[in-house]
C-alpha positions in Angstrom: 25.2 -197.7 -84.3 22.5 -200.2 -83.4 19.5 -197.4 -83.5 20.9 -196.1 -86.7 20.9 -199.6 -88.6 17.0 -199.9 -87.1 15.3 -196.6 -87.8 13.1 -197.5 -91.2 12.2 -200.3 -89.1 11.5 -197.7 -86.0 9.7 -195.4 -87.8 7.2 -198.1 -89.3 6.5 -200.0 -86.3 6.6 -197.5 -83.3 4.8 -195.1 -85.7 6.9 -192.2 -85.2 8.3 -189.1 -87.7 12.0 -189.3 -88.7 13.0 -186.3 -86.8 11.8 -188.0 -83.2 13.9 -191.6 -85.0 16.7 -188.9 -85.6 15.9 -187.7 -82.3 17.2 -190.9 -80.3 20.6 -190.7 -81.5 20.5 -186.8 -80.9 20.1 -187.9 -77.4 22.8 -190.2 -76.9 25.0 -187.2 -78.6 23.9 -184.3 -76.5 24.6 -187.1 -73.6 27.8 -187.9 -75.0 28.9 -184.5 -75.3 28.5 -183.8 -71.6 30.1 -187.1 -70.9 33.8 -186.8 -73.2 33.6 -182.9 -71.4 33.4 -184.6 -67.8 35.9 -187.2 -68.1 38.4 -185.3 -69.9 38.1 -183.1 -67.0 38.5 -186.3 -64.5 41.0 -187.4 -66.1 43.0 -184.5 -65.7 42.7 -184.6 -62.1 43.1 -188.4 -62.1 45.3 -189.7 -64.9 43.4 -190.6 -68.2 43.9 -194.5 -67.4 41.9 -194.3 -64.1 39.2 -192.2 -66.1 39.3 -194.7 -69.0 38.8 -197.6 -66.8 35.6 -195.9 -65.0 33.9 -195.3 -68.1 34.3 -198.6 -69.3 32.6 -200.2 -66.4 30.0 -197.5 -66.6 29.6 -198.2 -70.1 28.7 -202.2 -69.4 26.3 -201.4 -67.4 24.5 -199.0 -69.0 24.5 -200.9 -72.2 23.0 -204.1 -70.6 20.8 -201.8 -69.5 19.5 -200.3 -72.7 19.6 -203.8 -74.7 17.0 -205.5 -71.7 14.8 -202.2 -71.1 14.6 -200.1 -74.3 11.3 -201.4 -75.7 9.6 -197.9 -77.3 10.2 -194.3 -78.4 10.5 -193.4 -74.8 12.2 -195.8 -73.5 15.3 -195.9 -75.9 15.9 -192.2 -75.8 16.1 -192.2 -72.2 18.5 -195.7 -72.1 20.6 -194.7 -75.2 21.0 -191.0 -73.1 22.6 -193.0 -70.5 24.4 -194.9 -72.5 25.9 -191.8 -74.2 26.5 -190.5 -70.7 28.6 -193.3 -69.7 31.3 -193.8 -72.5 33.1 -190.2 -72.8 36.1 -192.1 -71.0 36.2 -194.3 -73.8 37.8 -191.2 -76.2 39.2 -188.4 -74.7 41.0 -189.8 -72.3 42.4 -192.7 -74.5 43.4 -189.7 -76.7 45.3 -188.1 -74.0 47.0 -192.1 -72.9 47.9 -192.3 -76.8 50.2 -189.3 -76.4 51.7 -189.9 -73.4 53.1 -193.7 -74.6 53.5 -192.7 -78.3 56.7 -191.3 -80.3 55.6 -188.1 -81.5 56.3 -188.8 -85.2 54.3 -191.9 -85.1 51.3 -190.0 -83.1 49.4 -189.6 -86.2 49.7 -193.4 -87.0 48.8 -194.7 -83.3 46.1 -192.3 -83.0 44.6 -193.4 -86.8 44.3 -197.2 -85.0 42.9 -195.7 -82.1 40.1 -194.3 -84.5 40.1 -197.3 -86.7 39.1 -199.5 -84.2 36.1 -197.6 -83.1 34.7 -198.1 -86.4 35.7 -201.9 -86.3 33.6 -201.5 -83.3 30.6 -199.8 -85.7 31.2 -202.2 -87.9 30.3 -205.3 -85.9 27.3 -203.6 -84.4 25.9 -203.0 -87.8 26.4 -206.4 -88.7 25.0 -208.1 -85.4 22.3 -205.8 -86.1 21.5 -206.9 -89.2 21.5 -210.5 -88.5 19.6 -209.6 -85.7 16.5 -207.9 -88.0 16.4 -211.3 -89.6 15.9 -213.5 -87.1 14.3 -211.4 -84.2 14.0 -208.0 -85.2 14.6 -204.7 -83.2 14.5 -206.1 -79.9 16.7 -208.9 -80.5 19.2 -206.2 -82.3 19.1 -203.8 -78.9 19.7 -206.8 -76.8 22.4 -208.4 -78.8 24.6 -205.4 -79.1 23.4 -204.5 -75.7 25.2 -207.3 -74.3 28.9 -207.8 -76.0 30.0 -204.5 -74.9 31.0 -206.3 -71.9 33.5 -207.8 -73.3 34.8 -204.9 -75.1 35.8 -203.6 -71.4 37.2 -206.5 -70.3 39.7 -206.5 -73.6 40.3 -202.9 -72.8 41.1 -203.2 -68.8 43.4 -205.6 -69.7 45.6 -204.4 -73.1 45.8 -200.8 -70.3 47.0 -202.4 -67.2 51.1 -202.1 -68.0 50.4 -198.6 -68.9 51.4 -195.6 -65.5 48.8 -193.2 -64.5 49.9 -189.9 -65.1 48.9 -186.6 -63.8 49.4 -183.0 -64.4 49.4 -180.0 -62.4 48.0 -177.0 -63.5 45.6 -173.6 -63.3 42.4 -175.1 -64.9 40.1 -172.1 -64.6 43.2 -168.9 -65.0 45.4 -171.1 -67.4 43.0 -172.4 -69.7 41.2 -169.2 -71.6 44.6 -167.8 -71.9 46.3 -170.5 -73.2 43.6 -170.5 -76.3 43.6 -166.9 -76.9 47.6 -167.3 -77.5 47.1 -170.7 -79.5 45.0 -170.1 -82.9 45.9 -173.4 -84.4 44.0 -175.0 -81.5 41.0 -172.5 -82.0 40.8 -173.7 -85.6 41.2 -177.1 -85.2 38.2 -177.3 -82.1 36.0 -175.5 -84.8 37.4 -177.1 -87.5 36.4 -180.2 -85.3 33.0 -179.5 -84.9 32.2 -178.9 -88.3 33.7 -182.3 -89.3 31.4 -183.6 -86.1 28.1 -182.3 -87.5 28.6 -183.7 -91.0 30.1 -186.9 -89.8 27.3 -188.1 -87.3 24.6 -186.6 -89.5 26.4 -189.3 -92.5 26.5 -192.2 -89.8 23.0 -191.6 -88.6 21.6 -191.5 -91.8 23.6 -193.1 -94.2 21.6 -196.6 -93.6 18.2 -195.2 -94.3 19.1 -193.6 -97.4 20.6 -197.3 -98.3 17.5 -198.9 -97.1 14.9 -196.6 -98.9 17.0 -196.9 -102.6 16.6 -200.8 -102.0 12.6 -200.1 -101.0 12.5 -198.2 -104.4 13.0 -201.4 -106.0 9.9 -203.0 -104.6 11.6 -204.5 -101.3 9.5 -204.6 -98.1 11.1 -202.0 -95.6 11.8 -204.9 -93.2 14.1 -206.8 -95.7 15.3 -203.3 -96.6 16.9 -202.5 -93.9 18.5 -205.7 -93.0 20.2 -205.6 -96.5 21.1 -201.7 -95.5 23.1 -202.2 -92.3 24.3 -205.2 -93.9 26.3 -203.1 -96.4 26.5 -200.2 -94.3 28.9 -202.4 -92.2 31.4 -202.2 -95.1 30.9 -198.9 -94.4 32.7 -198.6 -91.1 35.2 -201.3 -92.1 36.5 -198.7 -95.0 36.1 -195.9 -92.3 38.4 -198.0 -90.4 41.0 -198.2 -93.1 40.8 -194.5 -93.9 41.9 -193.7 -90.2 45.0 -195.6 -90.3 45.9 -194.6 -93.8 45.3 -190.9 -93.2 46.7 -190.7 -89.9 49.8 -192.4 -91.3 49.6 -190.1 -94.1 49.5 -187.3 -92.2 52.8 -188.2 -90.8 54.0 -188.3 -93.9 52.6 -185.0 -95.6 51.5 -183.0 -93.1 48.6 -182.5 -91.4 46.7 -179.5 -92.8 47.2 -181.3 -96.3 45.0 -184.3 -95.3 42.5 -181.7 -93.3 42.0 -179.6 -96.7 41.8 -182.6 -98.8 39.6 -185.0 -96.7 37.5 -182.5 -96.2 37.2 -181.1 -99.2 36.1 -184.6 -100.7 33.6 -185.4 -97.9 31.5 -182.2 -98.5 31.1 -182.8 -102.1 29.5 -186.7 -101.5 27.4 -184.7 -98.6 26.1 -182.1 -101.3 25.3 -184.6 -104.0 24.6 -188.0 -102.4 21.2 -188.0 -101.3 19.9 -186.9 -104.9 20.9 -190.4 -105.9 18.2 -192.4 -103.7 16.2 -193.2 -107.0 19.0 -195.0 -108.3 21.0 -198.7 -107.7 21.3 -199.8 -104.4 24.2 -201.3 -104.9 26.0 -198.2 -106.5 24.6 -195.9 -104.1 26.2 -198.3 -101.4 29.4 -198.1 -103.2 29.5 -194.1 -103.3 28.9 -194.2 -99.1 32.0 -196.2 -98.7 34.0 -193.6 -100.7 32.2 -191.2 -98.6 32.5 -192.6 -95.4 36.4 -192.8 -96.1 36.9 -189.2 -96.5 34.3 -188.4 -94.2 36.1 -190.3 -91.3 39.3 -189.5 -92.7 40.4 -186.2 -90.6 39.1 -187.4 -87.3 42.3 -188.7 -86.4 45.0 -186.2 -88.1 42.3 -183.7 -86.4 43.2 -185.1 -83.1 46.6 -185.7 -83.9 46.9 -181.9 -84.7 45.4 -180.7 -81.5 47.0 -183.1 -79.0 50.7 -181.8 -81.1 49.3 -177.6 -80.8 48.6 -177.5 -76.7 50.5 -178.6 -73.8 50.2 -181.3 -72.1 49.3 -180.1 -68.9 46.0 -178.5 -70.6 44.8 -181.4 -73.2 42.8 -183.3 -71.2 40.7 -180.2 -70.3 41.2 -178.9 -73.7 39.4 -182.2 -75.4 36.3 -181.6 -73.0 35.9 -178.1 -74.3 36.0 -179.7 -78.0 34.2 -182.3 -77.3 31.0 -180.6 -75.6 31.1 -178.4 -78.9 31.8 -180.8 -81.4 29.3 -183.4 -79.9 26.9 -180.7 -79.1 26.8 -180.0 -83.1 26.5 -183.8 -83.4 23.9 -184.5 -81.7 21.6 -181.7 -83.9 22.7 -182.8 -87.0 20.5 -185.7 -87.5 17.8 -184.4 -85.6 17.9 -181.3 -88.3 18.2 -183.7 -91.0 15.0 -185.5 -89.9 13.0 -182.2 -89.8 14.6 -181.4 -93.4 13.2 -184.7 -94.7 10.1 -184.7 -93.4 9.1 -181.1 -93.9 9.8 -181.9 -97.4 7.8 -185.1 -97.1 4.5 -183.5 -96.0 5.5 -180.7 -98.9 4.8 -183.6 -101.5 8.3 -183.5 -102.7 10.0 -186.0 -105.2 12.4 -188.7 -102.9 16.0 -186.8 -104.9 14.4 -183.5 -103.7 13.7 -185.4 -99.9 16.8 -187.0 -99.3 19.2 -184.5 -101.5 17.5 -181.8 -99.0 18.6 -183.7 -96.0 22.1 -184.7 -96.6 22.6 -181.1 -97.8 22.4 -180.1 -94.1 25.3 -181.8 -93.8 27.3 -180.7 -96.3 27.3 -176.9 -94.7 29.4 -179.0 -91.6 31.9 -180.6 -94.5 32.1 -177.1 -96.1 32.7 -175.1 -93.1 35.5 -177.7 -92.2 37.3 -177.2 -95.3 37.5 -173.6 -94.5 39.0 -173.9 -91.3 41.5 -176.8 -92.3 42.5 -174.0 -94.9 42.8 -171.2 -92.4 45.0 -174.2 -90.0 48.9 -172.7 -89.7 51.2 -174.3 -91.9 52.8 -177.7 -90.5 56.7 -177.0 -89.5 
């Protein structure tokens, strides 16, 4: 999240468009995409815990890497690629470890922490970062959150090591295709996923720079802006956090097309309307991305849940790369058509609500189209 909390910053001092500011996180996604696709696959072959535990070592190094050497435009998109290229262990496998050491009627709940404390992990990243802006700006952000994922893999290696290493045999290339065209519920839920993707990373990309420019409306300098931005978008991720649990648990309570529909339904309405309110208070506008975020980050673990329930588990592993590559695929252009949304409109000479109602709008076709295909999800049994 560190690039996110940084871009009004980015974009004043590197001198640079928001689509090529969008464009660094696009690269980390497109990255990412290939990654969760490729260690899904490994892990299949080699248990998800051995997979896991690769990535996470990859994933230290290549995030020292990117807090000591990203220094420019250049530089970061290539670092922040490689770090995106290093962590798809760090999902779709643990995904895969959750349902093979969880009780099926509590997989909704385990999976909701699973999700909840990636966005802890957003959380403190958008905090250090902000701190960071304060007292040594960008660099000192990169290098700061650059550094403690260490640490985060040495928590992780060790809270894994009890768990067995499990493998399954099966016909990846035969097996696969045919075991999709017989299972529809999974068909809708990987596009159902992807949707959700597009208008999720498109919110967490953007989210702090709609924050920061309502606060430069007031007559704050963009620096001080943005500090105060990822400061509150940090509550942000903590809500996020608290919406996977609950809706995960609440899913195994009432189903889980219900909360798909709902969630859904909620989070495409705050991504039609949101960005219109840039012109007013900061601090409301910060409130409504909370309630956003909530319902925006709501069905990303009853959408998991769902799938890892609907296919075997001989196939999920592979199955998860195929919806990852998609959804992350769709992730990655979100922001980057945001960015050429808002500044097409910028060089039209067109009012800020116009601006940033016009980019958020993009992502409210993703929350739209999810809805849809939570609707079209078979009934739970």
């Amino acid at each position: 999240m560190t690039v996110a909390g940084c871009i009004p910053v980015l974009i004043e001092e590197w001198q640079i468009g928001a689509a090529e500011a969008g464009s660094i996180v696009s690269g980390f996604y497109f990255a990412y995409a290939f990654s969760l696709m490729g260690f899904s696959w490994l892990g299949d072959h080699i248990g998800a815990k051995r997979a896991v535990e690769i990535s996470a070592w990859i994933t230290t190094f290549a995030s020292v890497s990117f807090g000591c050497f990203a220094n420019d435009f250049a530089s970061s998109l290539i670092f922040y690629s490689l770090l995106g290229l290093s962590q798809g262990g760090i999902y779709t496998p643990l995904i895969a470890l959750f349902r093979e050491n969880s009780e099926p009627n509590r997989l909704g709940t385990a999976i909701g922490w699973l999700i909840a404390s990636t966005s802890v992990g957003y959380a403190t990243s958008l905090l250090l970062t902000g701190l960071s802006l304060a007292y040594g700006g960008w660099q000192f952000a990169f290098l700061l959150t650059g550094l403690l994922p260490a640490i985060g893999t040495l928590l992780l290696l060790i809270v894994i090591r009890p768990l067995p290493n499990k493998t399954h045999n099966q016909n990846l290339t035969a097996g696969l295709w045919s075991h999709l065209r017989r299972n529809r519920k999974a068909r809708k839920l990987i596009i159902g996923y992807t949707a959700h993707n597009w208008e999720m990373i498109g919110m967490w990309t953007w989210a702090p720079a709609l924050i920061s420019a309502s606060f430069v409306f007031t007559g704050t300098t963009t620096a001080l802006a943005t500090q105060w931005s990822t400061q509150l978008t940090t509550l942000m991720h903590v809500f996020g956090a608290l919406a996977a649990y609950f809706f995960g648990k609440l899913s195994d309570i009432l189903g889980r097309r219900t909360i798909l529909i709902w969630t859904a339904a909620v989070s495409a309405i705050f991504s039609c309307g949101i960005g219109f309110t840039v012109t007013g208070s900061p601090y409301v506008i910060s409130l409504l991305v909370l309630i956003y975020a909530a319902f925006c980050l709501g069905d990303s673990p009853v959408l998991s849940t769902a799938l890892a329930e609907s296919v075997e588990p001989a196939y999920l592993g592979t199955i998860l790369a195929l919806r990852s590559l998609v959804g992350f695929i769709a992730a990655a252009v979100a922001p980057l058509v945001a960015g050429w949304v808002i500044d097409l409109l910028n060089d039209n000479g067109a009012s800020a609500m116009v601006i940033w109602g016009g980019g958020f709008l993009t992502f409210g076709v993703g929350g739209l189209l999810a809805t849809l295909y939570a609707l079209h999800v078979p009934k739970d049994r």
